[in-house]
TORKOLNU-150316 format. One line per field, with one value per residue (C-alpha): x, y, z; residue number from 1; residue in three letters. Coordinates in nm, 2 decimals. Last residue first. Layout:
// TORKOLNU-150316
X	(X|...) $
Y	(Y|...) $
Z	(Z|...) $
num	(NUM|...) $
residuo	(Ala|...) $
// end
This chain:
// TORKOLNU-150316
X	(1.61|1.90|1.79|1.65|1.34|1.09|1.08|0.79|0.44|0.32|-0.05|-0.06|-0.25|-0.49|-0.75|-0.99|-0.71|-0.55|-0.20|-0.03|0.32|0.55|0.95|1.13|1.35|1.53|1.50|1.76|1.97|2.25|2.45|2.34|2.48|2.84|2.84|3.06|3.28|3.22|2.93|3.01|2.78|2.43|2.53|2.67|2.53|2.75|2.74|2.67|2.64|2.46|2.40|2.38|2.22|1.94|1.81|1.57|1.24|1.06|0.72|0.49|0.20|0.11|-0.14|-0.16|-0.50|-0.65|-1.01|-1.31|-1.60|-1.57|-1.38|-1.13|-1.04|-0.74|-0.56|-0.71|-0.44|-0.52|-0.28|0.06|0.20|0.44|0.37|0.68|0.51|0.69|0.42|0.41|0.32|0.36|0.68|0.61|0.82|1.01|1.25|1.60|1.65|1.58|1.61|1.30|1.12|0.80|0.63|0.28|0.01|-0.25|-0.10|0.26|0.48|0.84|0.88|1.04|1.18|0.93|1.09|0.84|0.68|0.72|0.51|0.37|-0.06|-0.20|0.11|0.28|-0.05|-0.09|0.38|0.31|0.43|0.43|0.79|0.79|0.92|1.12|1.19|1.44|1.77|2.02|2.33|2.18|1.89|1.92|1.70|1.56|1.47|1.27|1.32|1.18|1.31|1.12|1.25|1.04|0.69|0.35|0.08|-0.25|-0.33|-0.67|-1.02|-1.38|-1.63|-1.92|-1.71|-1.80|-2.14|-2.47|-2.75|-3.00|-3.36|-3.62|-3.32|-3.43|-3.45|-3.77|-3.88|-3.58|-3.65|-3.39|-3.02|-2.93|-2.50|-2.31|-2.02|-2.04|-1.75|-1.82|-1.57|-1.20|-1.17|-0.86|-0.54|-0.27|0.06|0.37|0.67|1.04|1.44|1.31|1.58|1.55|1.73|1.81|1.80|2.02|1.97|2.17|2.02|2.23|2.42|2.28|2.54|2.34|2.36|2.25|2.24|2.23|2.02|2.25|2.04|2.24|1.98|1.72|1.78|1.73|1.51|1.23|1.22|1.56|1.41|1.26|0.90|0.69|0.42|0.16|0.27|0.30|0.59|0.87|1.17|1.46|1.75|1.50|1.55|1.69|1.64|1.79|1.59|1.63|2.01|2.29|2.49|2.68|2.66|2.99|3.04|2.72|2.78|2.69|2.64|2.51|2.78|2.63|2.30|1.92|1.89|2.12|2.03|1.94|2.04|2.34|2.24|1.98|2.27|2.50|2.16|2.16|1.83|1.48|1.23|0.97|0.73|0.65|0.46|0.41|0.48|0.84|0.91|1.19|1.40|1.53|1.85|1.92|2.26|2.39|2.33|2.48|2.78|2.83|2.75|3.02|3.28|3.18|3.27|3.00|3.05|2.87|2.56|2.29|2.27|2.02|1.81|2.10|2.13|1.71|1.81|2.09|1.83|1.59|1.79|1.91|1.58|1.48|1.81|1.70|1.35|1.47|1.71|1.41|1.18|1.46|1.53|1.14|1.07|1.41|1.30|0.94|1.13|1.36|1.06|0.83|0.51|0.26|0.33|0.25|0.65|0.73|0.41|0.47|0.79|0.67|0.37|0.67|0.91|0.63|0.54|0.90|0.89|0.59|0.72|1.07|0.83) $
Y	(-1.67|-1.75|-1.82|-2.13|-2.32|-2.41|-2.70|-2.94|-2.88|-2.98|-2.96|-3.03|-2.81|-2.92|-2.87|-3.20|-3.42|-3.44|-3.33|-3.51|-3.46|-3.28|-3.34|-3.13|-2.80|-2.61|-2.81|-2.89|-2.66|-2.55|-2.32|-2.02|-2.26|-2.14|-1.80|-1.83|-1.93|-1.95|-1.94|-2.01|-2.39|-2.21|-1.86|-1.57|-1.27|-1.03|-1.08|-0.91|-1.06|-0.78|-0.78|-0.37|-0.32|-0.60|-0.39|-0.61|-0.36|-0.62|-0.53|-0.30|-0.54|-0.74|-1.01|-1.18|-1.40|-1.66|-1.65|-1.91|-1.93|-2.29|-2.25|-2.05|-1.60|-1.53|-1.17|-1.09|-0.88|-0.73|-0.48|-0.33|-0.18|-0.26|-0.62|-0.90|-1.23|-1.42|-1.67|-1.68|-1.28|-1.15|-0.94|-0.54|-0.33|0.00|0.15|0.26|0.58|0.87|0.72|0.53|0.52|0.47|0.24|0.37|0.24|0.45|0.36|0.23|0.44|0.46|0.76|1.09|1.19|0.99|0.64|0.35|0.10|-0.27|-0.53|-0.60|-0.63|-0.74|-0.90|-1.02|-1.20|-1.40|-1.42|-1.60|-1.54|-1.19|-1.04|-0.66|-0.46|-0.14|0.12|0.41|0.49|0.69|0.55|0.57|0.35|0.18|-0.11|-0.24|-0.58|-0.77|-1.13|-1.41|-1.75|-2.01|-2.38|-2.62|-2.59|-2.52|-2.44|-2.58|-2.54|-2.75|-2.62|-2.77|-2.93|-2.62|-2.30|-1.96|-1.78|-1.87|-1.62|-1.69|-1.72|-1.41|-1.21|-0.92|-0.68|-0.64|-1.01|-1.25|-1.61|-1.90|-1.96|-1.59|-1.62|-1.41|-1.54|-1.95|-2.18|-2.49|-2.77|-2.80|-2.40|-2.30|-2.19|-2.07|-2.21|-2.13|-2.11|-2.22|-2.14|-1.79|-1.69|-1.32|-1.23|-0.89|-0.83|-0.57|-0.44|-0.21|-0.04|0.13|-0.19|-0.48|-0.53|-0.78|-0.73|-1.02|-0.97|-1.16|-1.13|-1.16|-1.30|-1.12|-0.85|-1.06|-1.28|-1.69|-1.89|-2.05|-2.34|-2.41|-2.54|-2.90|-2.97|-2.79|-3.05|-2.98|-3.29|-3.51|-3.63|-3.40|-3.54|-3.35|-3.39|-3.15|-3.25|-3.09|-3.15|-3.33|-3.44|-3.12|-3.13|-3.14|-2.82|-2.89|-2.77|-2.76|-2.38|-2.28|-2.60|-2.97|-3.30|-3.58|-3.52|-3.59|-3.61|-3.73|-3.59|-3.35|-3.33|-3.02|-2.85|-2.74|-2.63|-2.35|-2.18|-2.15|-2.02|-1.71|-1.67|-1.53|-1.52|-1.80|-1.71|-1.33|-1.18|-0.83|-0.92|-0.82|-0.49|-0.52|-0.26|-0.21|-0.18|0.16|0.28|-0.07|-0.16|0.13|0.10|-0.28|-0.11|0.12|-0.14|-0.37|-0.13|0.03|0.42|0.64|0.44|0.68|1.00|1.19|1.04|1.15|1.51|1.53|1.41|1.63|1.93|1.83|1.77|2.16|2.27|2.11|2.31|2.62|2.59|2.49|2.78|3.06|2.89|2.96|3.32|3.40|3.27|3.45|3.78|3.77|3.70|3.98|4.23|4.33|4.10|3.97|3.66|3.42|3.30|3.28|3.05|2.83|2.78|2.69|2.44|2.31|2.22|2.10|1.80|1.73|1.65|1.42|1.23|1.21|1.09) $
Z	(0.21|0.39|0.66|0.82|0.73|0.98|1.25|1.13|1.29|1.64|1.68|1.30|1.00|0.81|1.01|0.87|0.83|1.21|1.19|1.51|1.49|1.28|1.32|1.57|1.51|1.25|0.93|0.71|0.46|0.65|0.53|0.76|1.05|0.90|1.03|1.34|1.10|0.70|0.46|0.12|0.11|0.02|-0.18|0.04|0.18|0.36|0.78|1.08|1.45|1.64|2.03|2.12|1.79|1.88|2.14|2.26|2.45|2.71|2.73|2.49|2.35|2.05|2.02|1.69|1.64|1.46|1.41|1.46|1.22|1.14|0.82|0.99|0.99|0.97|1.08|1.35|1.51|1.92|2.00|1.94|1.61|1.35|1.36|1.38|1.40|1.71|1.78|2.18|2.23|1.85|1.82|1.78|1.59|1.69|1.37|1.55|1.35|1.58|1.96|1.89|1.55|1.40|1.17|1.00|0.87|0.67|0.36|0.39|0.62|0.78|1.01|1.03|0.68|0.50|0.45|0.29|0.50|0.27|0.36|0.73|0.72|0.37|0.19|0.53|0.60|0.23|0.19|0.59|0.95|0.94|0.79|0.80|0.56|0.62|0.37|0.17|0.37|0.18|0.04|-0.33|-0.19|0.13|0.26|0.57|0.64|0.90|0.99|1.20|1.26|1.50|1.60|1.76|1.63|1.78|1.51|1.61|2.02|2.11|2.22|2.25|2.01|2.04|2.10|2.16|2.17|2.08|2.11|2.38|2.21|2.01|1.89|1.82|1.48|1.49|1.58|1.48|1.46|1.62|1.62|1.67|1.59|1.88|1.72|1.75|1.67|1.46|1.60|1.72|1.83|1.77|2.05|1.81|1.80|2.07|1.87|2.06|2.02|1.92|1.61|1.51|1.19|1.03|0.70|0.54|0.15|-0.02|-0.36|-0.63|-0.69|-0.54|-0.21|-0.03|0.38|0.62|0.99|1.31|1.60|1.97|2.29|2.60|2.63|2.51|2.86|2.70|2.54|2.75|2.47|2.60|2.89|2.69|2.85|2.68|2.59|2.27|2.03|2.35|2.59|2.42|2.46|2.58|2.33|2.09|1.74|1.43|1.11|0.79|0.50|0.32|0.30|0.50|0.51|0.79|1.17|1.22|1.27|1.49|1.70|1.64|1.85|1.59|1.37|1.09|0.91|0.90|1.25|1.46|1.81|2.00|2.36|2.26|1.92|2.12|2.25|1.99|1.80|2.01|2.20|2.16|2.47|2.45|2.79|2.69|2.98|2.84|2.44|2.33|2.17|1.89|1.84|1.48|1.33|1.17|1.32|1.39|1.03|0.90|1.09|0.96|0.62|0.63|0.82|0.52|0.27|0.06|0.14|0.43|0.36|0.53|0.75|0.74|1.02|1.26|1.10|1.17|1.53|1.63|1.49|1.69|2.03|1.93|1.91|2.20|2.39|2.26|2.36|2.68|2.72|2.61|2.89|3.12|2.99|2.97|3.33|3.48|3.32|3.51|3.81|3.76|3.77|3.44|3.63|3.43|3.48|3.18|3.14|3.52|3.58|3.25|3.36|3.72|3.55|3.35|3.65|3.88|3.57|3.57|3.89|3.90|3.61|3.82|4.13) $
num	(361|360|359|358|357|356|355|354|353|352|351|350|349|348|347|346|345|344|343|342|341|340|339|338|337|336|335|334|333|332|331|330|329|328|327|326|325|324|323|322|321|320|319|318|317|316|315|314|313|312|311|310|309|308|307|306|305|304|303|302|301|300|299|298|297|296|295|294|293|292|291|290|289|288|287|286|285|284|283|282|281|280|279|278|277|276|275|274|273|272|271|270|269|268|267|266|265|264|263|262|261|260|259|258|257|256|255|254|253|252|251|250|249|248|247|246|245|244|243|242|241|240|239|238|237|236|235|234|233|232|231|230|229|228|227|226|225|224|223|222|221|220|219|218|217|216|215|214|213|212|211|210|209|208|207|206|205|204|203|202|201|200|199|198|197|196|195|194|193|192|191|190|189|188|187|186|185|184|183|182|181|180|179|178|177|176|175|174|173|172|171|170|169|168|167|166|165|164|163|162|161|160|159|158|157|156|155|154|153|152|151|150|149|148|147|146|145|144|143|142|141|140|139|138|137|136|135|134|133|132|131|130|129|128|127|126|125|124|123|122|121|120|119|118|117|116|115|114|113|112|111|110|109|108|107|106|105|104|103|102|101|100|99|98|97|96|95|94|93|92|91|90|89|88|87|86|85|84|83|82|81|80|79|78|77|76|75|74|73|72|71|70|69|68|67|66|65|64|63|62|61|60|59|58|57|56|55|54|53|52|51|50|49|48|47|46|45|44|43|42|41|40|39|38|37|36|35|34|33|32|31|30|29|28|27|26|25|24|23|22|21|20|19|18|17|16|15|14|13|12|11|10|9|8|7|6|5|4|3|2|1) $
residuo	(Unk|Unk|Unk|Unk|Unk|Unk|Unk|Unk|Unk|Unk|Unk|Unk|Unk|Unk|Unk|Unk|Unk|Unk|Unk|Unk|Unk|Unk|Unk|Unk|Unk|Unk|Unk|Unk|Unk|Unk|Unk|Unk|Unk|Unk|Unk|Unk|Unk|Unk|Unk|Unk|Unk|Unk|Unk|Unk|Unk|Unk|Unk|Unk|Unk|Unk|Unk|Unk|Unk|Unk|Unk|Unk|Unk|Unk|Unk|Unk|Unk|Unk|Unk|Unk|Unk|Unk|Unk|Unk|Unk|Unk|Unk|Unk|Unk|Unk|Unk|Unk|Unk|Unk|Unk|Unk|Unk|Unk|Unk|Unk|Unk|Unk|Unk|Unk|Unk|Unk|Unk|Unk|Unk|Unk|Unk|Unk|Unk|Unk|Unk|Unk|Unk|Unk|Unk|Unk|Unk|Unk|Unk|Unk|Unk|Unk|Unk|Unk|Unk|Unk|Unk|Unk|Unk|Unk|Unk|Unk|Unk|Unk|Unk|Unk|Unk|Unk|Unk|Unk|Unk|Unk|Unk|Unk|Unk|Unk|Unk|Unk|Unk|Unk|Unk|Unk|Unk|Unk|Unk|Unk|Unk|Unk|Unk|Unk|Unk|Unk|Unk|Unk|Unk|Unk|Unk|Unk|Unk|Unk|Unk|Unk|Unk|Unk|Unk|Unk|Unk|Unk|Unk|Unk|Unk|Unk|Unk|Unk|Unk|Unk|Unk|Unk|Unk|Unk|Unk|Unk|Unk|Unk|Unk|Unk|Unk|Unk|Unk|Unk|Unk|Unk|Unk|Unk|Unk|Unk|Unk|Unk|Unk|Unk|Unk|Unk|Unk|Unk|Unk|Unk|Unk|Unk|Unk|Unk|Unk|Unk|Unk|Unk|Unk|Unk|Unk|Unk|Unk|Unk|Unk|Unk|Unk|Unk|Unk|Unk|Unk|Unk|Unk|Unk|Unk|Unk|Unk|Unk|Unk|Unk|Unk|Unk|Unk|Unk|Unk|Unk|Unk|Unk|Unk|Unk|Unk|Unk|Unk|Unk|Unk|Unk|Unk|Unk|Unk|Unk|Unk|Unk|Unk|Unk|Unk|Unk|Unk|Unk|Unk|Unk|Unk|Unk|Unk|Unk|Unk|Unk|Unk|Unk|Unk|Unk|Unk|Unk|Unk|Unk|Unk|Unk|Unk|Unk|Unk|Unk|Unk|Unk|Unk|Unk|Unk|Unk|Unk|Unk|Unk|Unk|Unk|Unk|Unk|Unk|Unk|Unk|Unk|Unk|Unk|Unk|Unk|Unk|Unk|Unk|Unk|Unk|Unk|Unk|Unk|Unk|Unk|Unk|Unk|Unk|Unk|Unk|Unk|Unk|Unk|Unk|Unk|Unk|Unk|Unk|Unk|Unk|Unk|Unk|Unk|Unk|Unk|Unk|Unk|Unk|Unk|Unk|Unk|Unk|Unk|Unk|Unk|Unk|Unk|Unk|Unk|Unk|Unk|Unk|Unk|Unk|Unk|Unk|Unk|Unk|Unk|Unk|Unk) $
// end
């Protein structure tokens, strides 16, 4: 209905505006259409000031407002099972391993070292099984992100941190997979047989891991904002599809690709449905391609929008073992979820991998 309405108001201004009429109606379509131009101009201008504005100074207030001012929003797949949550929330439903106390919270979770991980208190009956309810995350709009800012001089760097309590892997075909592949003679072109399609060994999900941190970073040169990069699961995928999107004046762009923004200066990125991978546009992502002719895929879609300013836990950047408060999980040096199971030799890669590395990195 609004749609529809506004659609009504612009077919009338166009009316009043193309009449050919000298009468007070014809004088009412020019003013009006006269006030909106004013008024987008105005928007316009409120938004090119908006963009304009950088560091206001390097104090941690200054780069707290900053941070707010450019943080992204980050679109959530349409159907989106493993929602992102605060990591208070997900270290009540963990155990400590390798260390102690076995019970921790964001400010006595220690330091540890590599040999120390988390583990779900809910068992989890087979490599692939879902069975813990934290994995479900919780509401993005209560689910905070947290920021770390480095102070480098001329250039100021914020990265901001998504924690999903859970990563759902990639469903990969366990055998030779077929892409419309002619298994006999061609005659002019033709396939003389049925072409062979899909997979010959059936399906299993690779790549599922408790635990799943995902970052992009923004960064400021002489107080005025300069790029975006985007963090895609590995350094091989960031490299060729996220990377660094360089400020214009109206968007962030690398190449052809381009990152835009909502509401001015909030950059809009795209996490992967189950996986997290943050892309900066929707759609279907091949980005690997198997030794048995399958492909991994991102999908990335439009759903829930987070708006991670509205939830933002900020921070400077300290070395391993500095971190204090509310912040002192970022000292922690284990892993963030369950221990790999089930890696069979010939994919080299396990249905249920180690948690991952936490941040700082």
């Amino acid at each position: 209905m609004v749609a529809a309405g506004r659609w009504c108001l612009l077919l009338v201004v166009v009316m009043l505006h193309s009449s050919p009429s000298n009468g007070w109606l014809s004088n009412f379509g020019f003013n009006f259409k006269k006030l909106i131009d004013l008024n987008i101009g105005k928007l316009l201008n409120q938004c090119k000031n908006k963009q304009a504005t950088g560091l206001n100074g390097r104090s941690h207030a200054d780069i707290v407002a900053a941070a707010k001012l450019w943080a992204p929003v980050v679109r959530l797949a349409v159907g989106e099972e493993w929602k992102p949550s605060s990591v208070d929330y997900f270290l009540q439903h963990v155990n400590l391993r390798g260390g102690s106390p076995t019970s921790v919270t964001p400010s006595t979770l220690p330091t540890c070292n590599s040999n120390c991980y988390l583990e779900t208190k809910t068992h989890l009956s087979c490599p692939s099984c879902r069975e813990p309810v934290v994995f479900k995350g919780q509401d993005p709009a209560s689910a905070p992100a947290y920021a770390i800012y480095e102070d480098k001089g001329n250039v100021v760097e914020i990265t901001y941190w998504f924690f999903f309590p859970y990563n759902r892997g990639k469903r990969a075909c366990v055998g030779l997979y077929f892409d419309n592949v002619c298994p006999c003679v061609k005659a002019w072109g033709h396939c003389l047989c049925p072409r062979l399609n899909g997979c010959a060994g059936g399906y299993s999900t690779f790549g599922n891991h408790v635990g799943d941190w995902e970052h992009v970073k923004i960064k400021f040169n002489n107080n005025k904002i300069y790029s975006i990069y985007l963090s895609i699961h590995d350094s091989e995928i960031t490299n060729q599809y996220g990377g660094e999107f360089l400020w214009n004046g109206n968007e962030f762009r690398r190449g052809n690709r381009a990152v835009y923004t909502t509401d001015c200066t909030h950059a809009q990125v795209y996490a992967a449905k189950g996986s997290h991978g943050i892309w900066p546009n929707t759609g279907e992502h091949v980005y690997k391609k198997l030794f048995n002719g399958d492909k991994l895929k991102d999908h990335c879609s439009a759903g829930t929008a987070w708006h991670i300013a509205n939830n933002l836990k900020i921070v400077k950047m300290a070395a391993k073992g500095q971190f204090t408060g509310e912040f002192n999980f970022l000292n922690f040096k284990g892993r963030w979820g369950n221990r790999e199971r089930n890696c069979p030799k010939i994919i080299g890669q396990c249905v249920l991998e180690n948690g991952p590395g936490g941040p700082p990195k």
